[in-house]
Every structure is written in structure tokens, then in C-alpha cells.
C-alpha positions in Angstrom: 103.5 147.4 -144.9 102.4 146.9 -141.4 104.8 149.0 -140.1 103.1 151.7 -142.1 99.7 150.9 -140.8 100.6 150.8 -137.2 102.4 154.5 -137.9 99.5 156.0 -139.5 96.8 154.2 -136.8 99.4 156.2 -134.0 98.8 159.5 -135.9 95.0 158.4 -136.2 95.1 158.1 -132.6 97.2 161.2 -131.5 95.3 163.2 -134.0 91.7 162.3 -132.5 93.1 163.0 -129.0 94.8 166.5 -129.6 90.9 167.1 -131.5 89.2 165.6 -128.5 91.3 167.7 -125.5 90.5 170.4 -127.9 86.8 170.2 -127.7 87.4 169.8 -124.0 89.6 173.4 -123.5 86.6 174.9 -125.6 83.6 173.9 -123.8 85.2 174.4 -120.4 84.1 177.7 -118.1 86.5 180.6 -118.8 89.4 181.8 -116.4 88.2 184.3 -113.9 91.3 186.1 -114.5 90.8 185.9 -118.3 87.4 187.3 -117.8 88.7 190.2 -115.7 91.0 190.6 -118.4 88.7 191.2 -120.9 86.6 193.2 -118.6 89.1 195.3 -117.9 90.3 195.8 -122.0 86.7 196.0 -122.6 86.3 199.2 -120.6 88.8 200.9 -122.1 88.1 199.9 -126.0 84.3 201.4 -125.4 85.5 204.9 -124.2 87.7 205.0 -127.4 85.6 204.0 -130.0 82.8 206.3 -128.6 84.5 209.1 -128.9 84.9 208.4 -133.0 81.6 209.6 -133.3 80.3 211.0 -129.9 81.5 214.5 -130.8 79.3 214.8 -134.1 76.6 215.9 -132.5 78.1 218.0 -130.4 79.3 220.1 -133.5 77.2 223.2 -133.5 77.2 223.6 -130.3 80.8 223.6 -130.2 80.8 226.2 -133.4 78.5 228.3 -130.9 79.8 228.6 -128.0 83.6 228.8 -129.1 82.6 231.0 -131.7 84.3 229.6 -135.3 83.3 228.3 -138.3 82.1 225.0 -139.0 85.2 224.3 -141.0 87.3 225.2 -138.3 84.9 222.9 -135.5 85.2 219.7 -137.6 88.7 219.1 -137.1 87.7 218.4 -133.3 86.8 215.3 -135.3 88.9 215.1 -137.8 92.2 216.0 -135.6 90.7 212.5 -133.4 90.2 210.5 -136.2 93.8 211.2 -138.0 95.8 210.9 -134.9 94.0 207.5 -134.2 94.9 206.6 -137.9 98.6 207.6 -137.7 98.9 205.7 -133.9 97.2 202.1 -134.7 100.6 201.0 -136.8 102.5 201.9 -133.7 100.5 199.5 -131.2 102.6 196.9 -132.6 106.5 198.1 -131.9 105.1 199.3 -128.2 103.6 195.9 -127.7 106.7 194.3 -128.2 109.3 197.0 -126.9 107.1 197.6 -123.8 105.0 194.7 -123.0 101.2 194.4 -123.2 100.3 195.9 -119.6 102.4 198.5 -119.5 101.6 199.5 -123.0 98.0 199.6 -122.5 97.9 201.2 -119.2 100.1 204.0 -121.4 97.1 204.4 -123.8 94.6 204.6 -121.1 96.6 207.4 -119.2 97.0 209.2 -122.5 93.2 209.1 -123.2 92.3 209.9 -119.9 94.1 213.3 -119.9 93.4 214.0 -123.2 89.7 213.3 -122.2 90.0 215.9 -119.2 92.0 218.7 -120.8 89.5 218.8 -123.3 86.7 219.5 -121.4 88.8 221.9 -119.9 89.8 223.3 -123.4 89.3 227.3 -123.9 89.8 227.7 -127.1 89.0 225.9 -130.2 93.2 225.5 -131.1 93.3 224.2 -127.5 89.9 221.8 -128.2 91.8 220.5 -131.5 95.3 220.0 -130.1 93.8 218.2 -126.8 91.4 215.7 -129.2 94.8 215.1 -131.2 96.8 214.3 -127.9 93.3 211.9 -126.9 93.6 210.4 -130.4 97.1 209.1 -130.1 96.2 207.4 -126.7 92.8 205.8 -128.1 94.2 204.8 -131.0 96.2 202.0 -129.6 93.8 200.8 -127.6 92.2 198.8 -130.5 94.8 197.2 -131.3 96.6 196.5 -128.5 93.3 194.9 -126.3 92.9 192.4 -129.9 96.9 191.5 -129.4 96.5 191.2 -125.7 93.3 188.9 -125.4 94.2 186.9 -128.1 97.6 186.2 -126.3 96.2 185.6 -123.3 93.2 183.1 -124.6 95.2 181.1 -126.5 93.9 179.5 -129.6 91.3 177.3 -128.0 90.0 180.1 -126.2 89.9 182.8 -129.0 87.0 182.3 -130.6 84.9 182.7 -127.4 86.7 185.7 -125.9 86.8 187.8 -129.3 83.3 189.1 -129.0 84.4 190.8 -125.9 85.9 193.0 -128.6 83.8 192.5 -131.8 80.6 193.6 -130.2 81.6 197.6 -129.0 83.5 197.4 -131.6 80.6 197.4 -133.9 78.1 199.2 -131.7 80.5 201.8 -129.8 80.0 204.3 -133.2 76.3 203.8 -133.3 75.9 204.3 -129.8 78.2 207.3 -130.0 75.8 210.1 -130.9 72.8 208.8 -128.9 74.7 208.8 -125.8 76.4 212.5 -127.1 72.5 213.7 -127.6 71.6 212.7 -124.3 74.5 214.5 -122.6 74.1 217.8 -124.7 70.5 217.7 -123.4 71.3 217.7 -120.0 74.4 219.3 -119.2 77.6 221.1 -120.7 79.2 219.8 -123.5 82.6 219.6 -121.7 80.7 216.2 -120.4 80.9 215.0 -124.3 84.5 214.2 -122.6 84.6 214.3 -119.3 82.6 211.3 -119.6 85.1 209.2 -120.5 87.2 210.0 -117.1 85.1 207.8 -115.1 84.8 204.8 -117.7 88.9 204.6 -118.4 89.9 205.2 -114.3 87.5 201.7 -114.3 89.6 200.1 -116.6 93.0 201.5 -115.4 91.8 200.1 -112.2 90.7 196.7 -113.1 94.4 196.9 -114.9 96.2 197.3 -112.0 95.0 194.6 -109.9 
């Protein structure tokens, strides 16, 4: 019998200090480098999930000046969305056959070009086939920055570094169309994506170092 309370006040004990260095991991400052991290991933994730809606508003002008049909123009955003759809799954077998960094600069390299050749695009098969090529880039960025930050932050950690992710996440497609409004009203829509050449060099950047 007193062997029996002495175990149970040494798991009392070991419990109550695994809670208390717990409490400690969470309420101490974040990792600069797990802050750049996130920074970094951060970047990227906005420029993709803009581009889910940025486009929408950007439709009849597109019909216009390439001269199609509406049906036609929408796959500019349904060719994206698809090609996003089809790629999340594959976030997963990259992560673990490449590694997180290399995987996600991958991504960002795919978006970027697929960013630039469609605002070079001349045609509206060339337009559709470059958002496809954009799509398969963006759509593992999701996934991979939520695998990546959550490995890096540990499970202490996790909980404060997720909104790094949840936030644009949520905002990114309501944002999208103001910020595609604002662009059609000042310049050429080729900056609908061009746009996102400056924002993902950032992140490759931050990436890198």
C-alpha cells in the first residue's frame, strides 16, 4: 500500500512538472529563426491564396481584350483552381521524399514562373495552360508551409505560430478581388500576376537565408 502511494505521488509530481515546463515553453518569446520562418512561409502562402480569387474581377476584361467567350475566360479560374485541387494530396509524398525546404522553394519557383509567363501569356490557351502550370506550384504551398511550421514549432509552440497561417488564410480570398480592382484600375491586367513576382522572390529570399 505505501509503495503504491509513493508511485502515484512520483507520477503526481512528474506530471505537474512536465505541465509546469509546459506553461513555461508557451509563455516564453518565440525563436527569431522560427519567426523568420514563418515570415518567410507566410509570404509565400498570401501570393497563393490571392490568386484563388484575384482573377474574378479581372474576367471581362480578360474576355475583351483576348477576344473569347466568357465560357472560354473562366477556365483562367477554373484551370487554377483544379490544378491546385489535384496538387494539395501531393504536398505530402514531396515533403517526405524531398524534404521541407527544398520542397517549398520548388513550389515557390513553380508559382513564380507560372506568375510571369502569364502576364506574358498571348493567347487565351496560353493564359489557361500558364494558370494550370501556376496552380500546381501554389497548390502545395498550403500544405506544405502547415506541415513545415508545425514541425518546426513543436507542440508547445503550435498553437501560437498557427495564426501565421490561419489569418491569410482566411482573408487572402476576400482580399483577392479588392486588391485585383485596384490593379485593373490603374494599370494592365498582366499586373493581376506579375504581382505576385515581387511578393514570392521575398519569400524565396527569406528561404534561402
Amino acid at each position: 500500500m505505501t509503495r503504491s502511494v509513493f508511485v502515484s505521488r512520483i507520477a503526481f509530481v512528474t506530471t505537474a512538472t512536465d505541465t509546469t515546463r509546459s506553461a513555461q515553453r508557451r509563455s516564453e518569446p518565440l525563436d527569431p529563426a522560427l519567426v523568420k520562418l514563418a515570415l518567410a512561409i507566410l509570404v509565400g502562402v498570401i501570393a497563393a491564396i490571392l490568386d484563388l480569387t484575384i482573377v474574378n474581377v479581372a474576367i471581362a476584361t480578360l474576355q475583351h481584350r483576348l477576344h473569347t467567350s466568357v465560357a472560354t475566360i473562366q477556365w483562367v479560374s477554373t484551370g487554377y483552381a483544379l490544378a491546385v485541387a489535384m496538387t494539395i494530396p501531393v504536398s505530402g509524398w514531396a515533403f517526405q521524399r524531398f524534404g521541407a525546404r527544398r520542397s517549398w522553394m520548388v513550389s515557390l519557383t513553380v508559382f513564380v514562373v507560372g506568375s510571369a509567363l502569364c502576364g506574358m501569356a498571348w493567347s487565351t490557351g496560353s493564359l489557361i495552360a500558364f494558370r494550370i502550370f501556376q496552380g500546381i506550384g501554389g497548390g502545395m504551398l498550403l500544405p506544405l508551409a502547415t506541415t513545415i511550421l508545425a514541425n518546426a514549432a513543436g507542440r508547445e509552440r503550435l498553437a501560437r505560430i498557427v495564426p501565421f497561417i490561419a489569418i491569410p488564410s482566411q482573408a487572402g480570398p476576400v482580399l483577392g478581388p479588392v486588391i485585383g480592382g485596384l490593379i485593373l484600375s490603374n494599370a494592365s491586367w498582366r499586373w493581376i500576376f506579375y504581382v505576385n513576382v515581387p511578393i514570392v522572390l521575398v519569400a524565396l529570399v527569406l528561404t534561402w537565408r
